[in-house]
C-alpha atoms as a printed R data frame, in Angstrom:
    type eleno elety resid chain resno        x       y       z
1   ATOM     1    CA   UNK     A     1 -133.708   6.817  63.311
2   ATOM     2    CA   UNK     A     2 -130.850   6.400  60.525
3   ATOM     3    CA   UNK     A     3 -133.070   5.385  57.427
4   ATOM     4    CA   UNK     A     4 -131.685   2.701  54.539
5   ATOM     5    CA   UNK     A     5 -129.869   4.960  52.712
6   ATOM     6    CA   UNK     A     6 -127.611   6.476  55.627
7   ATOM     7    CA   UNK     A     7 -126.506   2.679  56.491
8   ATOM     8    CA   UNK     A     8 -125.647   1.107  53.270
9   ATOM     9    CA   UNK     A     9 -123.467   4.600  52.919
10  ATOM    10    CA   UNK     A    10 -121.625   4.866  56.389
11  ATOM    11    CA   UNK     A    11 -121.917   1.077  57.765
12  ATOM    12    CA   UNK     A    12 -119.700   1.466  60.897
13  ATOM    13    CA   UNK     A    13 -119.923   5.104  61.701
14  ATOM    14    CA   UNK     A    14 -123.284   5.232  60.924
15  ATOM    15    CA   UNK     A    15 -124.309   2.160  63.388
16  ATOM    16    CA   UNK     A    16 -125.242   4.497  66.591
17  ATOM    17    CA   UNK     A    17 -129.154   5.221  66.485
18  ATOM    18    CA   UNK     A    18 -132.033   6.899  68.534
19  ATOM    19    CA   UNK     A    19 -134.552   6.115  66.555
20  ATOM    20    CA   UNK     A    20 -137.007   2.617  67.396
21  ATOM    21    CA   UNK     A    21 -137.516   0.142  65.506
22  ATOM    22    CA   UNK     A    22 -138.339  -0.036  61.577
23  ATOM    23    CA   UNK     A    23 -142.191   0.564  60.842
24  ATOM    24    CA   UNK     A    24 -143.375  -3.000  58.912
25  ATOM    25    CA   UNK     A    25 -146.924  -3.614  58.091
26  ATOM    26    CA   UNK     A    26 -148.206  -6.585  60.523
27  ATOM    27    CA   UNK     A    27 -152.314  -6.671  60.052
28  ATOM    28    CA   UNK     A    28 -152.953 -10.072  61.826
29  ATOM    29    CA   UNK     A    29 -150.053 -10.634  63.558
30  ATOM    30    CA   UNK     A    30 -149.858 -12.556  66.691
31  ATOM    31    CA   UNK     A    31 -150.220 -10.334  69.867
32  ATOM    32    CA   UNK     A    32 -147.171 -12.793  71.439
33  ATOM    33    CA   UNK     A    33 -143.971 -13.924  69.658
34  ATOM    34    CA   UNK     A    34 -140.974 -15.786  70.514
35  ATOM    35    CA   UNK     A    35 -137.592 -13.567  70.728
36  ATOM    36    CA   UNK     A    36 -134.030 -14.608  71.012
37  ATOM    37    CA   UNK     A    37 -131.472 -12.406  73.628
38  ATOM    38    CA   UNK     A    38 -128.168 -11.946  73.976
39  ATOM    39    CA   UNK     A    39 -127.290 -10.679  77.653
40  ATOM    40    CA   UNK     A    40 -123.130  -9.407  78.262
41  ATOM    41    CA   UNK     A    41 -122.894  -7.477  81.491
42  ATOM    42    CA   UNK     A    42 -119.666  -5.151  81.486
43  ATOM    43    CA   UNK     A    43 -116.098  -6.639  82.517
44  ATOM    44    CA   UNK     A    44 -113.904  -6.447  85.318
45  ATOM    45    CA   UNK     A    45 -110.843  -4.219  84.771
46  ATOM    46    CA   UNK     A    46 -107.471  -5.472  85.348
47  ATOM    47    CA   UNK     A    47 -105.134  -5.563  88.790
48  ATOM    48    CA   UNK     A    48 -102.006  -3.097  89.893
49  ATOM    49    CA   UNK     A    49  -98.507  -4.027  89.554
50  ATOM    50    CA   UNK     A    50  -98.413  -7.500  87.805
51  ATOM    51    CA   UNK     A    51 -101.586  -7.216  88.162
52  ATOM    52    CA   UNK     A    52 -104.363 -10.295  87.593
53  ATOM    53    CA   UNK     A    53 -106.755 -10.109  84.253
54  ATOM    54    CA   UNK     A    54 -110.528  -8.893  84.854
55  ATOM    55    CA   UNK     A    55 -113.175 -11.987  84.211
56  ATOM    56    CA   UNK     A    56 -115.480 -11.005  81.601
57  ATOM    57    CA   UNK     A    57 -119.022 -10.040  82.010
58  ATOM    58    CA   UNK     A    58 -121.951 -12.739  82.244
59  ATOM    59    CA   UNK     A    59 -123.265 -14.003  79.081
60  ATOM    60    CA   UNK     A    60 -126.935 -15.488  78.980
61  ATOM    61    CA   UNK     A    61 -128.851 -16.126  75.720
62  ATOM    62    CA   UNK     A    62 -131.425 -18.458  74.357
63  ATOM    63    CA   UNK     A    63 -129.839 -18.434  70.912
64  ATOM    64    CA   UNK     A    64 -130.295 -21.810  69.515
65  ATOM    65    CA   UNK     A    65 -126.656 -23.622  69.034
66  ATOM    66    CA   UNK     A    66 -124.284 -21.603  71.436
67  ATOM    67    CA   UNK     A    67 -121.638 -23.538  73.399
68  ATOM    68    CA   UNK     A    68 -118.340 -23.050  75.456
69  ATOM    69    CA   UNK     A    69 -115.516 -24.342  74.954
70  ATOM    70    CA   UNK     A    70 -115.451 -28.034  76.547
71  ATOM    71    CA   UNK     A    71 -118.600 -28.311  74.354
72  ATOM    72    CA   UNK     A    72 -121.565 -27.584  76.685
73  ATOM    73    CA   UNK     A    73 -124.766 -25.500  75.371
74  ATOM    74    CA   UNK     A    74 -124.907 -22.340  76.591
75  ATOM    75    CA   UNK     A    75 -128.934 -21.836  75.264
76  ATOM    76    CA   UNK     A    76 -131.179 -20.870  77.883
77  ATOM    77    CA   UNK     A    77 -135.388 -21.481  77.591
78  ATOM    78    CA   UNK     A    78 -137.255 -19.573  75.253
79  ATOM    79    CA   UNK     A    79 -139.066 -16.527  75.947
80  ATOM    80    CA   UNK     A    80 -142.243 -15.446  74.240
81  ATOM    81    CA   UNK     A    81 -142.622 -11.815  74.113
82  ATOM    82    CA   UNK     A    82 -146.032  -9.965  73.859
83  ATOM    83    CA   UNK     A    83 -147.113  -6.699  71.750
84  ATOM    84    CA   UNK     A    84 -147.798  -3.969  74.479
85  ATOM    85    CA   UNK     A    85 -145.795  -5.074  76.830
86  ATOM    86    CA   UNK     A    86 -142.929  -2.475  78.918
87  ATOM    87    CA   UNK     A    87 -139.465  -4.826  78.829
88  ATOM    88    CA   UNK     A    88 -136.442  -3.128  80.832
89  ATOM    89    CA   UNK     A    89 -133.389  -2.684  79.203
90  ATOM    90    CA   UNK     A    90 -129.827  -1.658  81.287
91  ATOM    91    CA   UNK     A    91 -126.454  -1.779  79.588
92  ATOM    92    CA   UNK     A    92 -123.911  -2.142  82.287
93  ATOM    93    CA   UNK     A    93 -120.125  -0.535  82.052
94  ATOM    94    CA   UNK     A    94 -116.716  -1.552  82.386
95  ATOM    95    CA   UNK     A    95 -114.825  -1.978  85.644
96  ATOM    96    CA   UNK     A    96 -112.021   0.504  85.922
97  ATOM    97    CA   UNK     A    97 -108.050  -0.840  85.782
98  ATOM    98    CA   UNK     A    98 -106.889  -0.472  89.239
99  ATOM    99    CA   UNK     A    99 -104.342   2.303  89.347
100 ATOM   100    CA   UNK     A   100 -103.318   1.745  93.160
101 ATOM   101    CA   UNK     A   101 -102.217  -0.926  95.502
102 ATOM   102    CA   UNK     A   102 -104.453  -2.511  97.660
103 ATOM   103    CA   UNK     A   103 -107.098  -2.118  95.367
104 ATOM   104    CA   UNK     A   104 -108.191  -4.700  92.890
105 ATOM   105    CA   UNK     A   105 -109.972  -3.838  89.588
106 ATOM   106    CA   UNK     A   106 -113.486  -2.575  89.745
107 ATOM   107    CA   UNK     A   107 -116.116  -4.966  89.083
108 ATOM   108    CA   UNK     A   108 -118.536  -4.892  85.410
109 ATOM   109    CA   UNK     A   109 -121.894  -3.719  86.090
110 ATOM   110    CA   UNK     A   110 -124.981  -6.026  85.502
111 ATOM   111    CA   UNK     A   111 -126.791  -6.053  81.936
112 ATOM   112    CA   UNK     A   112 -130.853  -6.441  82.181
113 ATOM   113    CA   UNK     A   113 -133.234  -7.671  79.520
114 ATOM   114    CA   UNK     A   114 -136.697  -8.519  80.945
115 ATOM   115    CA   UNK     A   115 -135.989 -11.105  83.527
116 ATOM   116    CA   UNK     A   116 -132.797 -11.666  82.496
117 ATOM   117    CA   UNK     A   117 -129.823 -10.269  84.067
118 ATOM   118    CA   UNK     A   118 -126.202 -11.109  83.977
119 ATOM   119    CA   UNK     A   119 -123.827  -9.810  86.192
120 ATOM   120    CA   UNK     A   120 -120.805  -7.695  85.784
121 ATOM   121    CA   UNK     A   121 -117.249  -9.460  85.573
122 ATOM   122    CA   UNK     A   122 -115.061  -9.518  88.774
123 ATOM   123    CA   UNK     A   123 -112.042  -7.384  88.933
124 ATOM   124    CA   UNK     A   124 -108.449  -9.109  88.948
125 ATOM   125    CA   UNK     A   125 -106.249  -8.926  91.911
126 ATOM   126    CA   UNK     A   126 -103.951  -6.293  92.834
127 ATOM   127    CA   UNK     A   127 -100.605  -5.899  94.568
128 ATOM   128    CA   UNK     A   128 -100.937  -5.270  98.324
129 ATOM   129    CA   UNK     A   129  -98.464  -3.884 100.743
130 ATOM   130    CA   UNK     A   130  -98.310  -5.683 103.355
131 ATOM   131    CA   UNK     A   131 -100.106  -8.309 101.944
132 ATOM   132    CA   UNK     A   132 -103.892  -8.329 101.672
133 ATOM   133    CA   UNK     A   133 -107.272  -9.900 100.426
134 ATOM   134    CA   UNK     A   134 -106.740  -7.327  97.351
135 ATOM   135    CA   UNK     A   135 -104.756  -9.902  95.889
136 ATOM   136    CA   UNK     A   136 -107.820 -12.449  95.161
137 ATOM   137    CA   UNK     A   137 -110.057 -12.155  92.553
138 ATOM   138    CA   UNK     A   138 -113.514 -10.854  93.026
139 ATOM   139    CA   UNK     A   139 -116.125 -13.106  91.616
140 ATOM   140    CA   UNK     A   140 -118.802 -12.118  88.793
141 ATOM   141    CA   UNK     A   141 -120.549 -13.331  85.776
142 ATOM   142    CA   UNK     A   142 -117.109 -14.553  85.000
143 ATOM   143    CA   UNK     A   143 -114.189 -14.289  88.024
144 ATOM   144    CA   UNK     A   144 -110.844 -12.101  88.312
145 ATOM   145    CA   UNK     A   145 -107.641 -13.985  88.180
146 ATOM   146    CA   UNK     A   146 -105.389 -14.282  91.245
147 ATOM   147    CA   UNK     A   147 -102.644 -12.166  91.486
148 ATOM   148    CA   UNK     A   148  -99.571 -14.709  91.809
149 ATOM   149    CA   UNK     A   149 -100.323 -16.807  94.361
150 ATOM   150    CA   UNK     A   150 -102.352 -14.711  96.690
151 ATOM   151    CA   UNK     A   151 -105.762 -16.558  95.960
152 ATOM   152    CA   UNK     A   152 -108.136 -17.563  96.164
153 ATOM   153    CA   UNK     A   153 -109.024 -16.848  92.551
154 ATOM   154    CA   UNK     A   154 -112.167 -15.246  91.872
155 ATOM   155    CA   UNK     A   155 -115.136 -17.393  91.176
156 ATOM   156    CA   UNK     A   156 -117.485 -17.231  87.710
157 ATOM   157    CA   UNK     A   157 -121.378 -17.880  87.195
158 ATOM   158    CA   UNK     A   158 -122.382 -15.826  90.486
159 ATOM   159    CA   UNK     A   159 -124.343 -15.771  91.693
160 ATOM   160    CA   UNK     A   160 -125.083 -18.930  89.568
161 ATOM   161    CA   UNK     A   161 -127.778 -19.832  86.854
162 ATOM   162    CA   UNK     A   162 -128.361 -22.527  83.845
163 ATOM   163    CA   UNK     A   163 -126.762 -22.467  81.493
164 ATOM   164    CA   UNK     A   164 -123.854 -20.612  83.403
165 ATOM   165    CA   UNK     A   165 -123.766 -16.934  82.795
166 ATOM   166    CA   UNK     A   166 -119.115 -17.672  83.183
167 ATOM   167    CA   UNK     A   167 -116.606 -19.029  83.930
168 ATOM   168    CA   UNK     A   168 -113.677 -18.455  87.508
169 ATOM   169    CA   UNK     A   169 -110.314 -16.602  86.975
170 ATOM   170    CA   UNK     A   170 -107.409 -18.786  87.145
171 ATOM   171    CA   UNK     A   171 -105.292 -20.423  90.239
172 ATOM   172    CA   UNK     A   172 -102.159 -21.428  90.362
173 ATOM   173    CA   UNK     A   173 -100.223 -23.627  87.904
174 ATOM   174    CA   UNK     A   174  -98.182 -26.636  88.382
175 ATOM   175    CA   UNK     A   175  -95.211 -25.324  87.719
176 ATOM   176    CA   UNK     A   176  -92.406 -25.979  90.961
177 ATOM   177    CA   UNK     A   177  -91.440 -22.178  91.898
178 ATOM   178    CA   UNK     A   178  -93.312 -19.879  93.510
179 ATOM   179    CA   UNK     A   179  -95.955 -18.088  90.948
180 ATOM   180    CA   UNK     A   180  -94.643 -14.789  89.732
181 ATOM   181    CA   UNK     A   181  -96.871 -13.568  87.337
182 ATOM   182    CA   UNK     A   182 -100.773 -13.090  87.398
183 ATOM   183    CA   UNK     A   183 -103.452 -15.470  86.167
184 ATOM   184    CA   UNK     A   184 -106.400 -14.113  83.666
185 ATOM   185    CA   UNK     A   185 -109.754 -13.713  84.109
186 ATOM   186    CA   UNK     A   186 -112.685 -16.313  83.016
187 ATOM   187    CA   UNK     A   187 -114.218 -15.966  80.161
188 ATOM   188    CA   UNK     A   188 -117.908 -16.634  78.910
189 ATOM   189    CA   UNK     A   189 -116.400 -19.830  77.145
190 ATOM   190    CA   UNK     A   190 -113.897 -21.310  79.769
191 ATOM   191    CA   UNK     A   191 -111.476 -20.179  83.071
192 ATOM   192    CA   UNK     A   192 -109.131 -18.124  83.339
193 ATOM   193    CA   UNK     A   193 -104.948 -19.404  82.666
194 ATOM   194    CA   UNK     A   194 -103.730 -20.283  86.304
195 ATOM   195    CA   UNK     A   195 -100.128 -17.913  87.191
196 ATOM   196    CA   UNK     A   196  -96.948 -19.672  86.492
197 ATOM   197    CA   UNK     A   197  -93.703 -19.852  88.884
198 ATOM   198    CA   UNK     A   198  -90.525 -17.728  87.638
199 ATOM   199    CA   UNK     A   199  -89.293 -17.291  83.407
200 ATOM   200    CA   UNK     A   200  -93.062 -18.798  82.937
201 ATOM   201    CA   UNK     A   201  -95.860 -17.143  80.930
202 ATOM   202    CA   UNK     A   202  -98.459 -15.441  82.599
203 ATOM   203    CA   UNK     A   203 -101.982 -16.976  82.865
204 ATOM   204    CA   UNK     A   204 -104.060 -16.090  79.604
205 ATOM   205    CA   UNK     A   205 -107.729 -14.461  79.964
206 ATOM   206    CA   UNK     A   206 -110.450 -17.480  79.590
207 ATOM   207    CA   UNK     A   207 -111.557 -17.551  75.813
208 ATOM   208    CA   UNK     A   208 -115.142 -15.736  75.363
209 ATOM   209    CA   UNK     A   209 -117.969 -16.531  72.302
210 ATOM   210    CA   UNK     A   210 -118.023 -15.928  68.589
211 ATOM   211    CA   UNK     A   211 -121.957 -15.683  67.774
212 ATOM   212    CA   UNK     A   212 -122.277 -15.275  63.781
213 ATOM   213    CA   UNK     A   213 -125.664 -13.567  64.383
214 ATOM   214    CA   UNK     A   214 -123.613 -10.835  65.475
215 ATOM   215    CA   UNK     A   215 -120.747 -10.753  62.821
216 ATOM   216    CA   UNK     A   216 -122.573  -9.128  59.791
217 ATOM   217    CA   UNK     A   217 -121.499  -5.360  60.691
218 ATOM   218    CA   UNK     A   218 -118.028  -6.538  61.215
219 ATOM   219    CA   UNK     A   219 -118.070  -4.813  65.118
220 ATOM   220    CA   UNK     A   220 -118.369  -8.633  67.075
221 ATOM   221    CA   UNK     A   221 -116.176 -10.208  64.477
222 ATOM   222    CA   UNK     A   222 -114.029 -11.079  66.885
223 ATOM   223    CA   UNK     A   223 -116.221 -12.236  69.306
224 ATOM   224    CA   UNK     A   224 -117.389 -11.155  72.952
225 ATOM   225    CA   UNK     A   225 -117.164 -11.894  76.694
226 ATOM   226    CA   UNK     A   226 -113.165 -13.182  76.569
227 ATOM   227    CA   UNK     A   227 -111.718 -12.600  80.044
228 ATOM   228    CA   UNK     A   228 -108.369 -10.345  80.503
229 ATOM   229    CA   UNK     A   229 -104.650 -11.632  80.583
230 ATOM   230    CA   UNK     A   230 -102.334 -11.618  83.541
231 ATOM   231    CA   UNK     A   231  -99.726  -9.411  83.946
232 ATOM   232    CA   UNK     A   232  -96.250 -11.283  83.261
233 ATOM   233    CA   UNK     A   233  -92.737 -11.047  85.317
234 ATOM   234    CA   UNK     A   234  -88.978 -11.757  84.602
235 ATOM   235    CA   UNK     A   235  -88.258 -11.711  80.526
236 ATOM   236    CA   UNK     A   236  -91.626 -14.118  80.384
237 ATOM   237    CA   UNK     A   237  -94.622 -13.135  77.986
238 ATOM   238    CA   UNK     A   238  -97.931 -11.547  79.635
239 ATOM   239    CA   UNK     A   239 -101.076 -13.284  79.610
240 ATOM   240    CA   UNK     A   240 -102.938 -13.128  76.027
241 ATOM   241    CA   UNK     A   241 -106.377 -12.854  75.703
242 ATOM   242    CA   UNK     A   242 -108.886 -13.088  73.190
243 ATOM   243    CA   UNK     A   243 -112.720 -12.203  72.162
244 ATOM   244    CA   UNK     A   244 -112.338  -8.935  73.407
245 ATOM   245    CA   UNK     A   245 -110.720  -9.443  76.830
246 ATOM   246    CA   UNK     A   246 -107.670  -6.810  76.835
247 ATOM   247    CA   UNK     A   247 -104.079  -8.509  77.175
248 ATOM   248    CA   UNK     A   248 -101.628  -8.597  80.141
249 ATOM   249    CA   UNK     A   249  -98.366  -6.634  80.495
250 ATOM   250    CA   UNK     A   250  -95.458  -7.178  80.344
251 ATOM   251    CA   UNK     A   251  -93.087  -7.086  83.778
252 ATOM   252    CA   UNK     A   252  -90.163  -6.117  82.364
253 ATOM   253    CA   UNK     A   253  -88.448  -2.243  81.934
254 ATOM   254    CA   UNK     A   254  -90.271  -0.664  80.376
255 ATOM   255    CA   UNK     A   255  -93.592  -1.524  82.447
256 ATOM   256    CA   UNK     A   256  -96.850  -1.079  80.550
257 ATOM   257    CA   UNK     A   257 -100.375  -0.475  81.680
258 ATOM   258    CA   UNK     A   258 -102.440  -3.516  81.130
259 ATOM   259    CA   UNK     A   259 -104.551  -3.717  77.578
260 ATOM   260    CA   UNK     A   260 -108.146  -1.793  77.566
261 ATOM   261    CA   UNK     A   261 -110.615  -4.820  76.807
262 ATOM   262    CA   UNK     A   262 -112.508  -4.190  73.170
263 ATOM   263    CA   UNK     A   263 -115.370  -1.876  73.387
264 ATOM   264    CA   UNK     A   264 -118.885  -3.162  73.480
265 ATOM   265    CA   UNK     A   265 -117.533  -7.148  73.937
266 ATOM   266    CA   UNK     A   266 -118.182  -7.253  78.121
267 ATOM   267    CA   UNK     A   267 -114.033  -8.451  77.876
268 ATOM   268    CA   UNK     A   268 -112.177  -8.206  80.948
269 ATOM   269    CA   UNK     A   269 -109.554  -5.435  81.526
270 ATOM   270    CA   UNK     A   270 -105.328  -6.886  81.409
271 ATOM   271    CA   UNK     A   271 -103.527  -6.825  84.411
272 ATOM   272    CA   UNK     A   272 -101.050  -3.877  84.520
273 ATOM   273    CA   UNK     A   273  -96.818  -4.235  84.921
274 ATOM   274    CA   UNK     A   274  -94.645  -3.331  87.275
275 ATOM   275    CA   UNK     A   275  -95.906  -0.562  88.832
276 ATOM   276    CA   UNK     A   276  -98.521   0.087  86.630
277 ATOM   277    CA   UNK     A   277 -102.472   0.025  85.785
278 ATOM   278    CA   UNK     A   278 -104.612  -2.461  84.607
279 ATOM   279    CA   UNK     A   279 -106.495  -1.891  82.126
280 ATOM   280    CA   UNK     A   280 -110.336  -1.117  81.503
281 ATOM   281    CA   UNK     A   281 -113.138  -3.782  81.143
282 ATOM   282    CA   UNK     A   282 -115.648  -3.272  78.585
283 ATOM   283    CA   UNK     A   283 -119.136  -2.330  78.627
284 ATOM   284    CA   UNK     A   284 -121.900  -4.835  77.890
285 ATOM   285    CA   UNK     A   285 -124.269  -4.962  75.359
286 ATOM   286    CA   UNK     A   286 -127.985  -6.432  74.797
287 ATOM   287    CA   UNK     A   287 -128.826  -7.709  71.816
288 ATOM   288    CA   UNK     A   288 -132.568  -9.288  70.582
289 ATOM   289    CA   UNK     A   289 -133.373 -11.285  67.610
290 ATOM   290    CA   UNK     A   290 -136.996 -11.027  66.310
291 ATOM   291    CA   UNK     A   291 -139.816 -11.836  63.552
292 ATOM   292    CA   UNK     A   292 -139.539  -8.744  60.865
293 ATOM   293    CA   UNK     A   293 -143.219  -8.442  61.172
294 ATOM   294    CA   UNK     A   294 -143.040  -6.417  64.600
295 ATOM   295    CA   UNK     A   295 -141.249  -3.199  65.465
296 ATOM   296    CA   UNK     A   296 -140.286  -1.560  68.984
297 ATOM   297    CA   UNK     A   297 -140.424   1.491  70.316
298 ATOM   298    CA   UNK     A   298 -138.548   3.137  73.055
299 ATOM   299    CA   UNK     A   299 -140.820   4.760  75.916
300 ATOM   300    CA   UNK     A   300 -138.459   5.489  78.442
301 ATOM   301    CA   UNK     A   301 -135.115   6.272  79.614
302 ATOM   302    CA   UNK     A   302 -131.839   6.648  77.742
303 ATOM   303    CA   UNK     A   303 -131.180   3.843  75.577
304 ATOM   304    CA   UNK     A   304 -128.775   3.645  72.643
305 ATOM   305    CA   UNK     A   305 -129.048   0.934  69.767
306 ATOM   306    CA   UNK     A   306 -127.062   0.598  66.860
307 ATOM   307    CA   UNK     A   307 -129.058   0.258  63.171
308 ATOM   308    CA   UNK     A   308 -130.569  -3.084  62.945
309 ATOM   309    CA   UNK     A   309 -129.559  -5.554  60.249
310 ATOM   310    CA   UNK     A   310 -131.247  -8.698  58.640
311 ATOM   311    CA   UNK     A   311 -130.873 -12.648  60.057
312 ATOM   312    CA   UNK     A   312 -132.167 -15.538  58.435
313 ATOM   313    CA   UNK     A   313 -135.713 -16.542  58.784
314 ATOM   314    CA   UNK     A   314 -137.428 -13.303  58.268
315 ATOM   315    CA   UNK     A   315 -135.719 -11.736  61.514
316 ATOM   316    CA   UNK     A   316 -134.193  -8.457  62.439
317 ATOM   317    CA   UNK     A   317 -131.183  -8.059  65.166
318 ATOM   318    CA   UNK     A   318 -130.896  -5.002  67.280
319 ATOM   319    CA   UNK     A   319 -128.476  -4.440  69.644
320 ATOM   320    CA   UNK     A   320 -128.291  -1.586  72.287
321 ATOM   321    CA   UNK     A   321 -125.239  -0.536  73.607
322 ATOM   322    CA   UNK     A   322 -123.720   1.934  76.083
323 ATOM   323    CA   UNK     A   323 -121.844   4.385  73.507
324 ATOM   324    CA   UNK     A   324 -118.688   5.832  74.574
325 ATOM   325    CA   UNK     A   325 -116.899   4.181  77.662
326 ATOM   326    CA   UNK     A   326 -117.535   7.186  79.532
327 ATOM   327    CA   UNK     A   327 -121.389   7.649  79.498
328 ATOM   328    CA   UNK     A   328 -123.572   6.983  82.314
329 ATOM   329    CA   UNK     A   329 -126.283   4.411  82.828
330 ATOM   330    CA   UNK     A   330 -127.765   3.283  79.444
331 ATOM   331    CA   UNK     A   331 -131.351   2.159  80.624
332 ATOM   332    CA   UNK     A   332 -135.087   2.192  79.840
333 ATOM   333    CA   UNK     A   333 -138.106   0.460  78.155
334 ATOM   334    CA   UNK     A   334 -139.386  -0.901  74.953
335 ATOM   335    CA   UNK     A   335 -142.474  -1.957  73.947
336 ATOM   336    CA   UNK     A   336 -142.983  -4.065  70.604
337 ATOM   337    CA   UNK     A   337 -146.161  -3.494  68.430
């Protein structure tokens, strides 16, 4: 375990932790307490050759004040945690960018806290020659755009729960030609941009969360669980994307792979150019807010947390991650005392 010292000197690099929890004195203390969690399963990568954006991973917490974008609270019930007590922790990874036709972007794995799991973001849609179903979006905690208009698009919150865990990829616009770009994938805060006819931007991944319980280190500044942008055609712009969803490409020479979503956000991968790859959705994270009077310990498994930092009201934040895009299965147990 990184002690005081080694985090006030190396605040980024020096995040990444074995150790459990931070021994407090607690003589009295309740043997039950009520903890707040944030759930992200990993993203969907991105589609083939103007490829769709990957829908970002489910998002499920009981954080007090959380809403999407049209407004609606995203707060689940509380939970009430007891001393003693084994709770299972799995990070879930990134889908991969598809990097062939007739293949659409792999699908997120699930996150796990306890009894709460969110499932993985669906991959976008890929080219298919002749056509196929690899074209639709694959549903998940948030859905995978459409490629053009080979829907359907890929549906969000599934399967579903309350508060809902996403949001679907996007359709197809309104605009009078035949879609040639991609739609992106849903996001934790809203859909996915719908694909747009000819010399018309691509559809933009579905906007994700900002949660300023996780802003202090500066790694979730800019948010989590943003969905991935839609490859673009012609001389038109790709699909953006936001709170760590991974952006589009561009159709035009030269073709690019679609954007890796941001490490650690559960973003959705960009839908790759002509031609070309999508890109990589992100792994998940799990994240729990709790009284500083109680510690954890890990007794099993493989799990990786970053050093914990201080929230108002006497509470500490942990979060435990996957570490590099390329590990295996983060999971295990912890037991507070």
């Amino acid at each position: 375990m990184f002690n005081e010292q080694h985090k006030k000197e190396m605040p980024l690099l020096g995040m990444l932790g074995m150790g459990g929890g931070i021994a407090r004195a607690g003589g009295g203390k309740s043997p039950t307490f009520f903890l707040e969690y944030i759930v992200i399963a990993g993203g969907g990568g991105g589609g083939y050759d103007v490829g769709a954006g990957g829908g970002a991973g489910g998002f499920r917490t009981n954080v007090p004040g959380i809403q999407n974008a049209a407004g609606s609270s995203l707060t689940g019930g509380s939970f009430q945690a007891s001393i003693e007590t084994a709770y299972t922790i799995t990070i879930g990874g990134g889908g991969s960018g598809s990097a062939a036709q007739n293949a659409r972007g792999g699908n997120g794995a699930n996150s796990v806290f306890a009894t709460i799991t969110s499932t993985g973001g669906g991959g976008g849609g890929s080219a298919g020659y002749p056509w196929t179903s690899e074209g639709t979006g694959a549903p998940g905690g948030s859905g995978g755009g459409q490629r053009r208009d080979e829907g359907p698009t890929g549906a969000g919150n599934t399967p579903p729960v309350s508060p809902p865990q996403g949001n679907p990829g996007g359709g197809v616009g309104t605009s009078p030609s035949a879609p040639a770009a991609s739609s992106g994938g849903g996001g934790a805060g809203g859909p996915g941009g719908a694909s747009q006819g000819y010399n018309n931007p691509a559809g933009a991944g579905g906007v994700g969360i900002t949660i300023p319980l996780l802003n202090p280190p500066g790694v979730f500044s800019g948010g989590v669980a943003g969905g991935g942008g839609g490859s673009g055609n012609g001389l038109v712009g790709p699909g953006p994307a936001v709170n760590g969803g991974g952006a589009g490409a561009p159709n035009s020479p030269p073709s690019e792979y679609g954007s890796n979503a941001t490490d650690k956000t559960g973003g959705g991968g960009g839908g790759g150019g002509n031609n070309a790859r999508g890109g990589n959705g992100a792994a998940g994270i799990v994240a729990l807010v709790y009284p500083t009077d109680y510690s954890f310990s890990k007794t099993s498994g493989n799990l990786l947390n970053m050093s914990e930092w201080s929230a108002p009201g006497g509470r500490e934040v942990i979060v435990f991650v996957k570490g590099d895009p390329a590990d295996g299965t983060r999971t295990g147990t912890i037991t507070f005392e």
